[in-house]
N, C-alpha and C positions, 0 to 999 in steps of 0.2 A: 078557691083562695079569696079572701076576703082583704081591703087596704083600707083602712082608714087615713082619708087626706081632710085638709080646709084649704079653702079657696075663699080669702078673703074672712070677711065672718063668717060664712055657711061653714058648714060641716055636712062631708060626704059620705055617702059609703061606695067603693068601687069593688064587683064582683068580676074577677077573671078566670075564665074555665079553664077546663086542664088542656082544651084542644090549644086554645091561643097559647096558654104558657109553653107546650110542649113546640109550637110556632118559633117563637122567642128562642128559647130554649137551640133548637135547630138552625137558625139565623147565626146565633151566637157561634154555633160551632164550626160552620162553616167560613164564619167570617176568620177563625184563629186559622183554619186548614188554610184557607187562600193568600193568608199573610204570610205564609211559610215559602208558598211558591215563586219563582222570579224564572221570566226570560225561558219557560219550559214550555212554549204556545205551539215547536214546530220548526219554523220559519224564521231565518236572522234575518234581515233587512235594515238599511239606515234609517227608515223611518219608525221601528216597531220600539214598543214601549216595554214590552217584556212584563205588563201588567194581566195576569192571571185571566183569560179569558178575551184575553183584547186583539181582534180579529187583524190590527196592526203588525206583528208577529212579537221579533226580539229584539232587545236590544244584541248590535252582535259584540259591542266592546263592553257592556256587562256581567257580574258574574251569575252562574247560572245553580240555583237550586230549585230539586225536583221532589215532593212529595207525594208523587201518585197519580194527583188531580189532574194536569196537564198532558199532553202529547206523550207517546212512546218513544216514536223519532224526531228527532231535533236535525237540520239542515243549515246547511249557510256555510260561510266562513266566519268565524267566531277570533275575536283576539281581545284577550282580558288579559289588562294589568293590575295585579294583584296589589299593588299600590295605592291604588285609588280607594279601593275597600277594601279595609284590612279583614277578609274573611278567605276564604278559602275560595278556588274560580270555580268549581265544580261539588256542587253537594250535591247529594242524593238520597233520601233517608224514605224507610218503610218499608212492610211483609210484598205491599202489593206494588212498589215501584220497580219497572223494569224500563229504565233509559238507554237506548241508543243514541249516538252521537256519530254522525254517520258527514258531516263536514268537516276542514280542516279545522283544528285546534289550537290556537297557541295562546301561551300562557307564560307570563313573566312576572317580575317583581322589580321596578327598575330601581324603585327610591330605595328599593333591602328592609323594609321596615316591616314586613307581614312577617312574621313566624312559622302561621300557622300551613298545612298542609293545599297544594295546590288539585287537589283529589281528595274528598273525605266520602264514602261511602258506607252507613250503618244503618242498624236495625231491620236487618234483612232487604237493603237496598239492594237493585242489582243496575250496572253500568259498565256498557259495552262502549270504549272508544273505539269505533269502526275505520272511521276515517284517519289522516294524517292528523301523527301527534308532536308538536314540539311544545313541551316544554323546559323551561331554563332559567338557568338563576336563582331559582327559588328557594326556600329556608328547607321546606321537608316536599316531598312528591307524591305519594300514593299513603291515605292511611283508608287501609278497610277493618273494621271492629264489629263487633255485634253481629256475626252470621254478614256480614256485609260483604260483597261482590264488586271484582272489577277485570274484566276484562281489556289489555289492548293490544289490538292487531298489530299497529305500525308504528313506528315516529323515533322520537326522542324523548329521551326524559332528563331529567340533570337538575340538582341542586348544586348552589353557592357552595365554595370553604366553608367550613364553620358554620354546616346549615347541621340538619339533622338527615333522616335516612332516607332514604331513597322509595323506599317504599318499607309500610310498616303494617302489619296485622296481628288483631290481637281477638280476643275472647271471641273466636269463630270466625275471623275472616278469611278472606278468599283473595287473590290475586291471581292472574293469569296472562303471561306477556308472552307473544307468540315470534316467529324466527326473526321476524325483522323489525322488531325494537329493539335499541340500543341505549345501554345506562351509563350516564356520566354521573360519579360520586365526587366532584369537586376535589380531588384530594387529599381530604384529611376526613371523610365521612363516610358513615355506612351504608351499604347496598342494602342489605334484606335484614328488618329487626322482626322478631317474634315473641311476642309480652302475652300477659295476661295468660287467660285459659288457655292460649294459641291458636293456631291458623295456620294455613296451607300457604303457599307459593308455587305455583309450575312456572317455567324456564321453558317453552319450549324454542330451545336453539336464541333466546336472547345471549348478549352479550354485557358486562359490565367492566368498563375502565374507571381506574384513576379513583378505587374506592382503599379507605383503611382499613376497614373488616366489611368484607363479603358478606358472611349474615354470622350475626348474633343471634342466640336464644335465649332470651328470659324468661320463659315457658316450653311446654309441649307446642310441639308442630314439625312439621312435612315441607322441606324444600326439593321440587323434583326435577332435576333439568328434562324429562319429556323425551321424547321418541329422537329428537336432534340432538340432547344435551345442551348443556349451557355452559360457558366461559366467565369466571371471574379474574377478570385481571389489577394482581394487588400496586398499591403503594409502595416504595421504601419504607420499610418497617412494620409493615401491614399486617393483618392476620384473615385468613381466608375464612375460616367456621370454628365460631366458638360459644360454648355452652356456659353457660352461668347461671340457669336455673337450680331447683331444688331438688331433692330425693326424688322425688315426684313428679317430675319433668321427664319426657320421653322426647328426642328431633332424632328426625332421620334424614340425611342428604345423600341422593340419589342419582349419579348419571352425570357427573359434574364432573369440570377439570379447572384448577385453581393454578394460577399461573404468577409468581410470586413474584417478589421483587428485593433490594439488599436489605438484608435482615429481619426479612419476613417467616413467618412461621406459616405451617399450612391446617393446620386445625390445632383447634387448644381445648380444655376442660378444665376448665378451675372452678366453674358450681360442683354441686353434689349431685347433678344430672346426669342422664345416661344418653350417650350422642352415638349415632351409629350412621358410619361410613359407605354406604353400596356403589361398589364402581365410581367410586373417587379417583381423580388424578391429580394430585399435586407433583410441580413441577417449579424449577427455579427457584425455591423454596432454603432460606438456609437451615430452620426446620422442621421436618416434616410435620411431626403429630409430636407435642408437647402435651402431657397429662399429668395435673398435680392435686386432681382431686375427683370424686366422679368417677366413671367410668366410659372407656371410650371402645367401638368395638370397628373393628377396617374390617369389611368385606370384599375381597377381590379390589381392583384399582391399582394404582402405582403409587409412590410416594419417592422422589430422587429430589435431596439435599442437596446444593451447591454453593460453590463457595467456602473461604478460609473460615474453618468450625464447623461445615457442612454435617450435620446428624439427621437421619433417615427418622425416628423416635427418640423420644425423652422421657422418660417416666421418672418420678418423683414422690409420687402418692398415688394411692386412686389404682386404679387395674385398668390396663390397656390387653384389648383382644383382638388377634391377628387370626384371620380364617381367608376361605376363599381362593387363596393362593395370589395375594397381595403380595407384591414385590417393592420390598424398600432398600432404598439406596442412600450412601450419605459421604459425602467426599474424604470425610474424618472418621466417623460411626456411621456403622449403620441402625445402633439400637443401644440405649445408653438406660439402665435400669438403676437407679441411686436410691431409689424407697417403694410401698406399692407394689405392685405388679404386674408380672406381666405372662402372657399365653398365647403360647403361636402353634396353627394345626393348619399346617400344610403354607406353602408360599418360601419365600427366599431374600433372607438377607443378606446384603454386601456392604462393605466401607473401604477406606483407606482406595480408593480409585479403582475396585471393583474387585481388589483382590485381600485375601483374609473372610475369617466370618462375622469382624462385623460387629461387634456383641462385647457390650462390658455388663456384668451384672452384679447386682448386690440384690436380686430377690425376682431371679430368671423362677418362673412355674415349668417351662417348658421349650 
């Protein structure tokens, strides 16, 4: 490569090879990777800088993102308030990034001004919290996207009122929370969202209070409560699992028990998605399985309505499918067919306090 410069009156010619450019070149790219990285050296300490390479270690009241470059496991005790920089406490991003976090964790938002997610893991990230986790307060808790990974063994997790969801994955994510984590949804917010292409969830034996909808689907995905099962426990008025994707959308929720609250429903379908129930339990629930569009399919599991209006099913639209020998209950109905349809192969309905069959239909299949 050839540069024509002046210096002064001269006039120069400057010749740089392709070794140096490609020099340059290399520098350059490096310098973007390491500006990516913070606080991923290893080691929290009060003295550490959490500057990329900096034998100091972490800062531990920093937030911490990992691009590959840095440590696999990270130590210390660590507490970030997500106020102070308004980003997310925990990034993680890359094919080749696999972070451990094997110290305790906590994670807040005291001033309420962040938004954003207190966990963001993408682009085939992977993040293991090992260690003791609280976090709390926060606007949204767990989002994994893009084939992104996240693992936690223990703690707590909980967003504010009026935050977002508790944990979110979308176009390939991965999420995994094992028997002794615990989810607070603030009240009026959702536990499990599933967007985009979709993503997985395992529940193994987690627990979730105090949410409004349990998990939502906006796409295809897999929520599986695991060899323990899992516990969603709703709000007054709440809704435990509900489909709102497209024709095209396939969830399956697996191994769960939805535990309701006054005026809550236990699963719904109002997209034009197909939602499918295995070893579901809903319970306290005033009703069970509401379907007005879509299709929904109960595999084995229970479903008992309670309460003044107490209905087992509701169908409206849409085709609900009864297999397995699923047992629905409903203190009023146990199965109320008004449009749609519906098909039941094997299992047993009851209403009116356990006695009658149950069943009003305007478009019974069976």
């Amino acid at each position: 490569m050839v540069m024509r410069c002046v210096l002064k009156h001269h006039v120069c010619l400057c010749v740089l090879s392709t070794a140096v450019l490609a020099g340059l070149a290399l520098i350059t790219a490096q310098t973007k990777v390491y500006a990516e990285s913070l606080n991923c050296n290893g080691i929290a300490n009060t003295y550490g800088t959490g500057v990329p390479g900096n034998p100091s270690g972490d800062n531990p009241n920093k937030r911490i993102e990992c691009d590959g470059r840095g440590m696999k496991d990270l130590s210390g005790k660590r507490t970030i308030d997500m106020d102070k920089d308004l980003k997310p406490a925990v990034k993680v991003h890359g094919r080749t990034t696999n972070i451990t976090i094997v110290g305790k964790l906590t994670v807040t938002d005291n001033g309420k001004r962040n938004t954003g997610p207190a966990i963001q893991v993408y682009n085939q990230g992977v993040l293991t919290l090992a260690g003791e986790v609280s976090i709390t307060g926060v606007h949204k808790g767990i989002v994994a996207e893009s084939k992104g990974s996240v693992i936690v063994t223990r703690g707590v997790i909980g967003v504010r009122e009026g935050g977002g969801a508790v944990i979110e994955v979308k176009n390939g994510g991965d999420v995994m929370l094992i028997k002794e984590v615990k989810v607070n949804g603030g009240g009026n917010n959702t536990g499990i969202e599933v967007g985009g292409t979709g993503g997985t969830v395992t529940l193994g034996g987690a627990s979730f209070t105090g949410v409004n909808k349990g998990i939502v689907f906006k796409g295809s995905g897999n929520v599986m409560g695991g060899a323990g099962g899992a516990t969603i426990n709703l709000a007054d008025g709440g809704v435990g699992i509900k489909m709102e994707g497209t024709g095209r959308d396939n969830a399956t929720v697996m191994n769960m028990t939805i535990n309701g609250g006054r005026g809550s429903v236990g699963a719904e379908v109002t997209g034009e998605g197909t939602l499918v129930l295995n070893k579901v339990t809903m319970t306290n629930v005033q009703t069970g399985a509401r379907v007005s569009n879509g299709k929904l399919t109960v595999m084995g599991g229970e479903i008992q309505a309670s309460g003044v209006g107490g209905t087992g099913a509701e169908v409206s639209g849409g085709d609900l499918m009864l297999s397995g020998g699923v047992k629905i209950a409903g203190t009023t109905m146990g199965l109320r067919v008004a449009g749609g349809s519906a098909t039941m192969m094997g299992g047993k309905i009851t209403g009116r306090w356990g006695w009658g069959y149950g069943g009003e239909c305007g478009g019974w299949d069976g």
